[in-house]
N, C-alpha and C positions, 0 to 999 in steps of 0.2 A: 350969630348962627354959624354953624359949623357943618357942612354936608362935602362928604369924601365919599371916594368911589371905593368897590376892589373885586375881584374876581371872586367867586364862589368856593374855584377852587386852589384860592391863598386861605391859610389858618388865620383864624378870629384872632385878632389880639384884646388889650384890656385898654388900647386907646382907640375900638372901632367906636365907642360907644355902644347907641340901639340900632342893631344890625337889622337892615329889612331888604327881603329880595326882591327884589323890581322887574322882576322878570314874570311872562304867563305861562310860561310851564318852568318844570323844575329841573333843575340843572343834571345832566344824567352823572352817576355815581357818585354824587353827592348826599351821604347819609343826614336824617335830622339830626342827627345828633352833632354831627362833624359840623352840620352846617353854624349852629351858634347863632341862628337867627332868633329874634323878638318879634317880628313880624313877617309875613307875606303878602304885600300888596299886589296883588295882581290887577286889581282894577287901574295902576297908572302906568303898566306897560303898556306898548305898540298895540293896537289890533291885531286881530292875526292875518287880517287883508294888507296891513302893512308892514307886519315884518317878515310876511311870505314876499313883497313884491321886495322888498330893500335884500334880503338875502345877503346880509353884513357885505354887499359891496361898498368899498368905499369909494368909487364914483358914483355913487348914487347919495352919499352922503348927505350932502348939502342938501336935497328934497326930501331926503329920508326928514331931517329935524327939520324943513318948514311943515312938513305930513305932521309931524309925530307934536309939533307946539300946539299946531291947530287942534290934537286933541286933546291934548291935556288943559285947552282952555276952559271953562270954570269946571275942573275935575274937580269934584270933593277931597278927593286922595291927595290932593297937591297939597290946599288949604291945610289936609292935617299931619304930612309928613313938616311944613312950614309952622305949624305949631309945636312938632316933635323937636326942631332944631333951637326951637329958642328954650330947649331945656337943657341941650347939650349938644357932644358930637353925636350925628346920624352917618350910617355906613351904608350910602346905596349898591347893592349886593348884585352881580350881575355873572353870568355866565358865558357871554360870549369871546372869543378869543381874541380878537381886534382889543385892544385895550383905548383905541382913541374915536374910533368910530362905533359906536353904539350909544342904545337909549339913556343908558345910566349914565353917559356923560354930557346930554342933552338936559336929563332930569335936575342932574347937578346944577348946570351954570343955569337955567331956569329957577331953581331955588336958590340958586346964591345971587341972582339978579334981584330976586321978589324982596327980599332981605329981612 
């Protein structure tokens, strides 16, 4: 399995694989078209209770991903992005500016833990 990250607003290449954005709302100025996504999961982003309280601070990091495991525990969404990787690369697609502190790199090593 193979799950990589990248900003929204980097260009799609031909080794993202099936691009899907992991985010619950949609990245601002980001056209459909530009985006080059295959999917939209928004049922395995943050709540919105919890990524209003996280506020991409990154002292809050660390509680931010015990918050955010706890609900991704038996999320359907996970089981089937974890069946999408074992057909190839998956591209968790994300919008926020912090490149190390956010969900999509909680989602990653989650998926790349489950294996």
């Amino acid at each position: 399995m193979s799950f990589t990250i990248k900003r929204a607003y980097e260009p799609a290449s031909s080794d993202d694989g099936y691009r899907v954005l992991v985010d619950r709302l949609w990245p601002r100025g980001v056209s459909k078209e530009s985006a080059h996504l295959d999917e939209w999961e928004k049922d395995v982003a943050p709540s919105d209770e919890l990524r209003k309280w996280f506020g991409h601070d990154p002292a809050k990091f660390d509680e931010f991903r015990t918050r955010y495991l706890a609900e991704l525990e038996d999320n359907p969404a996970v089981s089937a992005l974890r069946q999408r990787g074992r057909d190839g690369t998956v591209t968790l697609v994300y919008s926020a500016h912090d490149e190390e502190h956010n969900q999509a790199v909680v989602l990653r090593d989650l998926l790349d833990s489950l294996g």
